[in-house]
DODO-840174 format. One line per field, with one value per residue (C-alpha): residue number from 0; residue in three letters; x, y, z. Coordinates in nm, 4 decimals, padded with zeros to 6 digits. Layout:
N
num: (NUM:...) .
residuo: (Ala:...) .
u: (X:...) .
v: (Y:...) .
w: (Z:...) .
END
This chain:
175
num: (0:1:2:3:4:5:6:7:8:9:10:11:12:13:14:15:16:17:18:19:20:21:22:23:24:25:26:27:28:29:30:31:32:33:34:35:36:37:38:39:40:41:42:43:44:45:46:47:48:49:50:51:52:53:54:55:56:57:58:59:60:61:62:63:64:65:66:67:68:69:70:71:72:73:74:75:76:77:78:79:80:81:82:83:84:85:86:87:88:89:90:91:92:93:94:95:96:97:98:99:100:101:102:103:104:105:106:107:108:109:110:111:112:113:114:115:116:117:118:119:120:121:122:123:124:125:126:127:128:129:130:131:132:133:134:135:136:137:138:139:140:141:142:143:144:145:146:147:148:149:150:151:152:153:154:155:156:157:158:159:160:161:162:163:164:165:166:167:168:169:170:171:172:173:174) .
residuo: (Unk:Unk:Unk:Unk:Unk:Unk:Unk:Unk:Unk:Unk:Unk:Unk:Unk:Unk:Unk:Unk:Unk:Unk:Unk:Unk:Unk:Unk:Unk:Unk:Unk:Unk:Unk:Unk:Unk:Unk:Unk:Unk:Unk:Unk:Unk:Unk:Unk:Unk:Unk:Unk:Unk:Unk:Unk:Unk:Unk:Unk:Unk:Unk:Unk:Unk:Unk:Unk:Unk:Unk:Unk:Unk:Unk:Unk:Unk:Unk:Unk:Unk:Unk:Unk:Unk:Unk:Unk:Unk:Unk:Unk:Unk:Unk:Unk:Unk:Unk:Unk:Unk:Unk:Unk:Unk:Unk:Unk:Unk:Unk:Unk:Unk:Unk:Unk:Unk:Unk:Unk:Unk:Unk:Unk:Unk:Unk:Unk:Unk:Unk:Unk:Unk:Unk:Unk:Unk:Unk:Unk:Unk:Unk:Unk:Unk:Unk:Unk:Unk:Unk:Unk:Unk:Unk:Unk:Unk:Unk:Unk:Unk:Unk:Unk:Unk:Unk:Unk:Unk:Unk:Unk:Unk:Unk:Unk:Unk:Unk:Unk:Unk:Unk:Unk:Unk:Unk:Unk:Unk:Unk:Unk:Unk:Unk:Unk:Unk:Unk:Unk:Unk:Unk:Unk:Unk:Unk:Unk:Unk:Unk:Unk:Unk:Unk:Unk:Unk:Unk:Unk:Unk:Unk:Unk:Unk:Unk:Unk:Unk:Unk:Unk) .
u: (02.2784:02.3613:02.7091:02.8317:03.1324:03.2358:03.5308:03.7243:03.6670:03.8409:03.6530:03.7436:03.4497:03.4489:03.1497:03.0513:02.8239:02.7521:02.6201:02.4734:02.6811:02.9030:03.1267:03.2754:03.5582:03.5061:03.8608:03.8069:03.4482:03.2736:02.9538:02.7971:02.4957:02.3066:02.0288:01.8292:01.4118:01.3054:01.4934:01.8402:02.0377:02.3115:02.5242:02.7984:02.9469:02.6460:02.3814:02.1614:01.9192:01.6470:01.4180:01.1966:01.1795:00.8283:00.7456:00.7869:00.5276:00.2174:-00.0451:00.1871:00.0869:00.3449:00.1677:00.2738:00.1992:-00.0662:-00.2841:-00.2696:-00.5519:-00.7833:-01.1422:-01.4385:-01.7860:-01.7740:-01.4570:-01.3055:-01.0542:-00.8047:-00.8029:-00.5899:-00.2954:-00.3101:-00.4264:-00.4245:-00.5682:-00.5659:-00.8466:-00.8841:-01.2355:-01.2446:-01.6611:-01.8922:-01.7608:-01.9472:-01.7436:-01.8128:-01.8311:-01.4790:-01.5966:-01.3614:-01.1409:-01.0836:-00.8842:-00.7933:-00.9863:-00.8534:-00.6665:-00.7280:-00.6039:-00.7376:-00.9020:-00.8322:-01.0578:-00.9484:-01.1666:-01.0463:-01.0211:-01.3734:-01.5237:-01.8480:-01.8238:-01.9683:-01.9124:-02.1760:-02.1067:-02.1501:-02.3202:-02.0494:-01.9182:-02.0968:-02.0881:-02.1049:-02.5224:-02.5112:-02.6195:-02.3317:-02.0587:-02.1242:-01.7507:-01.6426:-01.7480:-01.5040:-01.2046:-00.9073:-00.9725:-00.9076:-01.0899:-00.9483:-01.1906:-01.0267:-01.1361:-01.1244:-01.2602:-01.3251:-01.4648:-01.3253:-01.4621:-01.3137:-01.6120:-01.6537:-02.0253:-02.0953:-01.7314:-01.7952:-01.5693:-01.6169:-01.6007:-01.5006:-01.6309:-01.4565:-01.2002:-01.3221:-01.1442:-00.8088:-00.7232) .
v: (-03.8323:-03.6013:-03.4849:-03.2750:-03.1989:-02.9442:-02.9241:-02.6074:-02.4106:-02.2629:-02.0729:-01.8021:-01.5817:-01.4967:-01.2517:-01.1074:-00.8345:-00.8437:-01.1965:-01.2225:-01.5362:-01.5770:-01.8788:-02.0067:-02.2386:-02.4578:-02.6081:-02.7222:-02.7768:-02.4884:-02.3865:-02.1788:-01.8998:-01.7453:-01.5254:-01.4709:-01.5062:-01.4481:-01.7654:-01.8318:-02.1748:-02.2951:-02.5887:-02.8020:-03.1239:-03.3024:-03.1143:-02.8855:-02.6933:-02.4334:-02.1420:-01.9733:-01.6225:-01.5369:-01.0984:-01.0947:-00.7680:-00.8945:-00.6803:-00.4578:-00.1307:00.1685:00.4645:00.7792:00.8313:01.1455:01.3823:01.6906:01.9315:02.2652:02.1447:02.3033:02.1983:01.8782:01.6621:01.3409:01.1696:00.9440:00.6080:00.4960:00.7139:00.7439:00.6071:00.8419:01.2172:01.5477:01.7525:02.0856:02.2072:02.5592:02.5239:02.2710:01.9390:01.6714:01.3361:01.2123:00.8619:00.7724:00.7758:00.5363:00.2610:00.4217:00.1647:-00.1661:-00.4271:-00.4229:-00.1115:00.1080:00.4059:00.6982:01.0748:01.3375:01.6105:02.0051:02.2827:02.6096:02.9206:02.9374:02.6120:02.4499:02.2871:01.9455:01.6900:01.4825:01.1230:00.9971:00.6663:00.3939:00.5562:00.3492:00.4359:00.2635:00.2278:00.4241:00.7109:00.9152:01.1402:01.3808:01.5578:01.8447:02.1899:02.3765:02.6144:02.4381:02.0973:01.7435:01.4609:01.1185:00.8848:00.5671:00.3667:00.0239:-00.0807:-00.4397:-00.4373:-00.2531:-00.2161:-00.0848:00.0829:00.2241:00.0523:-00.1968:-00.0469:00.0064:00.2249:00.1866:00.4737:00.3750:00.5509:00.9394:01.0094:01.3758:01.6837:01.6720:02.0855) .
w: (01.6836:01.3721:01.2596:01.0070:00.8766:00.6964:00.4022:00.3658:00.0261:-00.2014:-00.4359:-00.7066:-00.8066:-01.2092:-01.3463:-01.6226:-01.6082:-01.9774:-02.0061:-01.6525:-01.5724:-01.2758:-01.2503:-00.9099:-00.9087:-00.6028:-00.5869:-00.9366:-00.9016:-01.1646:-01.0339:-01.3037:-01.2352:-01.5010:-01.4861:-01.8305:-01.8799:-01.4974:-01.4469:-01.2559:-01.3742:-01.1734:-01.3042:-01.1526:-01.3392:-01.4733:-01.2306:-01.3242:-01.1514:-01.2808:-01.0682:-01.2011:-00.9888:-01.0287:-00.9146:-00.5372:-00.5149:-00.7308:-00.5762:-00.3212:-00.3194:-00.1830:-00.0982:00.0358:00.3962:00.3642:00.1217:00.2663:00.1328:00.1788:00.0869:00.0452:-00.1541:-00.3397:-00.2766:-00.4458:-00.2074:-00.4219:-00.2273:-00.5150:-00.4589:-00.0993:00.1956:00.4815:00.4219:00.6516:00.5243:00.6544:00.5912:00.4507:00.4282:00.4531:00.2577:00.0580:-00.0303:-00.3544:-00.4503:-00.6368:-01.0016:-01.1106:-00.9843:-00.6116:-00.3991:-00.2908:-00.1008:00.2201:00.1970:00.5418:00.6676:00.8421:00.7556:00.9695:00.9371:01.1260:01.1396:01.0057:01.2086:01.1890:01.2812:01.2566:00.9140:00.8194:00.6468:00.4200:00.2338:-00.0780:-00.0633:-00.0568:00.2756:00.5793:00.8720:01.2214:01.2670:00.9561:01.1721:00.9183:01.0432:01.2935:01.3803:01.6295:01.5821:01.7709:01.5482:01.5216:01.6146:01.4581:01.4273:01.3093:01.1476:01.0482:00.7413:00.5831:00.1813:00.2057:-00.1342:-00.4371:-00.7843:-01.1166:-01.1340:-00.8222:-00.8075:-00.5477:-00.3751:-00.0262:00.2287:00.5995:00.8372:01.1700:01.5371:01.4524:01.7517:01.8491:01.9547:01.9187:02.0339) .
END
């Protein structure tokens, strides 16, 4: 069987925002915080105790939700600003292999691609975009419809050779 008991406190809080130290008095007990270097030391009597905060967000990457675009001809997507894209196609679209450092491995999202008034455009890829079978992208023809294709990079380069992007199965249609 466990107990616990607990002591009331009495504390006063003291800080100084110039220094980066706050003192608490714990009925007479100073318990000292400073923050300097990346590290936080606390001290009370003849204990002291160091952490080192090491960055909380090494390799987080905040992206907006959506690229929103016109394209026609030869198109760049930029995988390393965004992460989700709604295309409408103006005329018939080629995607060109990023060029330079173009995403994140493991970074997914999802293309949506609508067909203008007009309709019947298409869509060639570069050749780091695979497809399922790699039998490429074939999308709905029909004005004014969507099509989502999702998309993962399991392997990203700085050089954009050897990168790979993964189409997944296009969801066709959307009116």
């Amino acid at each position: 069987m466990r107990y616990i008991k607990q002591f009331p406190i009495t504390a006063d809080l003291d800080v100084d925002t110039d220094s980066g130290t706050i003192d608490i008095d714990l009925d007479s007990e100073i318990l000292t915080i400073e923050g300097t270097g990346g590290q936080i030391t606390t001290s009370a009597s003849s204990t002291t105790v160091t952490l080192a905060l090491e960055p909380v967000l090494v390799g987080v990457k905040i992206l907006p939700l959506m690229s929103f675009e016109s394209i026609s001809g030869s198109t760049t997507l930029n995988f390393t600003t965004y992460n989700n894209f709604q295309l409408t196609l103006t005329g018939n679209v080629t995607l060109q292999n990023p060029d330079t450092y173009f995403g994140y491995s493991g970074q997914s999202g999802y293309i949506a691609f609508i067909q203008d008034g007009t309709g019947s455009r298409t869509v060639t890829l570069g050749t780091i975009f695979e497809t399922v079978g790699g039998g490429g992208l074939t999308l709905s023809s029909a004005a004014d419809t969507t099509d989502l294709v999702p998309y993962f990079i399991p392997y990203a380069s700085a050089s954009g050779a050897g990168g790979r992007i993964l189409l997944g199965a296009p969801q066709l249609a959307f009116s």
